[in-house]
N, C-alpha and C positions, 0 to 999 in steps of 0.2 A: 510361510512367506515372512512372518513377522520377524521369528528368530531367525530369519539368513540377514535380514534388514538392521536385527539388533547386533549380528557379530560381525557385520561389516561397516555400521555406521556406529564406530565407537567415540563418545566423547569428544574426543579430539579432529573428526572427522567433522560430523556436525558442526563444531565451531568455525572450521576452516570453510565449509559452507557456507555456512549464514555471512562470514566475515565476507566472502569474495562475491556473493554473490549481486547481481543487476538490481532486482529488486530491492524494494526495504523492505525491512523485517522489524520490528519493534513488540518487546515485551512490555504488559502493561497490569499497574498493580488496579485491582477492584475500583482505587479512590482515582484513575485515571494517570497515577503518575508512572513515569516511562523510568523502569530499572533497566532496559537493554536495547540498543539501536546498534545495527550494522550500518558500514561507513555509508552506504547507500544511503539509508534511513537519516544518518547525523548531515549530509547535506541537502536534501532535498528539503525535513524541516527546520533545520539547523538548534540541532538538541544539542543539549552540553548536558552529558551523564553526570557531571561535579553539581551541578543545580539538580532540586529536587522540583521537577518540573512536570506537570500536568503535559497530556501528550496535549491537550487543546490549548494550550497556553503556549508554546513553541509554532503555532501556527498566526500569520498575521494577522491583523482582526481588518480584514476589509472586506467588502458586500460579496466579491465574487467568494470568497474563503466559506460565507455563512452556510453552505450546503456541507461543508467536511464538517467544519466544527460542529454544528449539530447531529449530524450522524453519531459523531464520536460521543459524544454528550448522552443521545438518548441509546445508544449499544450498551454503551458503560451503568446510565442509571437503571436502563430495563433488564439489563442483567441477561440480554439476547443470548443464544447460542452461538447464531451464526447471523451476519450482517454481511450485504456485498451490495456494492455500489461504482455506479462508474460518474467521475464528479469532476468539477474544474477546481483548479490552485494554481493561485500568484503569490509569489516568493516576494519576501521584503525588495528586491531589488526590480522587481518585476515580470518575472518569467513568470511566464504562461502554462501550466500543466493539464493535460486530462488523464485522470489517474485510474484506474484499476484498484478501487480500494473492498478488501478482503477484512474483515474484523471476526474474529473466532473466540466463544469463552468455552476454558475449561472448570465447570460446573467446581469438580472438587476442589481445585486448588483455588477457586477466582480469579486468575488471571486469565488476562486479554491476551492474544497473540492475532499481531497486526500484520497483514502483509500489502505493500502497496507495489503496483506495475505500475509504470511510465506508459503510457497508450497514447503518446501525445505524436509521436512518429507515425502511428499509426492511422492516426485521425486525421494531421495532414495530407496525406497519402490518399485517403479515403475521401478528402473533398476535392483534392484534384483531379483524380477520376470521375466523379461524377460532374464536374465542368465540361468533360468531354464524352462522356456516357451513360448510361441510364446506371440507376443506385444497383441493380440487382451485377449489371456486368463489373460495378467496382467492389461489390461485393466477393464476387469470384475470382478476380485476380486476386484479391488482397487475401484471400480465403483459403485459396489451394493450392498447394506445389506446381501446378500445373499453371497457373493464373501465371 
């Protein structure tokens, strides 16, 4: 499966992936600094790849922010494998996020590969059904093709 994976996903395909895709994706050096965001990723933190910029440092420093930024912080210093988290983020301007935050290291090279999902559609969704139903029945609509 590997090699049908490697002679269909060539180089330039993966790129065109990561560029288009919904979620962020950000590549992260061992010291925390971000060599690679997809456009996803450059607005949701609002990185600028020209700054050599710490992924925690592109994040605003306000009390709701303090659960990301510390994540990031102890993944990076403990040198984790894998790290997964579901957390809130407010953007400089004030938007509201509940993210789907994925942190991955690969051991040989020391780089971080970051993935973040928007779950924040999802979450509204999720308390307005339970306004009007018990948590398990908003669980199963929001849950199964069938919901």
């Amino acid at each position: 499966m590997e090699e049908i994976m490697q002679d269909i996903l060539t180089p330039d395909h993966l790129r065109y992936v990561l560029r288009n895709m919904d979620d962020a994706v950000c590549a992260i050096r061992m010291n925390g600094e971000v060599f690679y965001a997809n456009a996803a990723a450059k607005k949701l933190f609002g990185i600028d790849l020209k700054k050599q910029q710490k992924l925690w440092d592109s994040i605003p420093l306000i009390e709701e922010n303090d659960e990301l930024i510390q994540m990031f912080i102890n993944a990076i210093m403990k040198k984790e494998k894998s790290f997964r988290s579901v957390v809130d983020y407010v953007t400089q301007d004030g938007q509201r996020y509940q993210l789907n935050v994925t942190l991955t290291c690969n051991n040989k090279t020391g780089m971080f590969l970051l993935i973040v999902n928007d779950q924040t559609q999802m979450y509204r969704l999720h308390s307005v059904f339970q306004r009007y139903t018990s948590p398990e029945i908003a669980d199963y609509v929001l849950q199964t093709p069938e919901g």
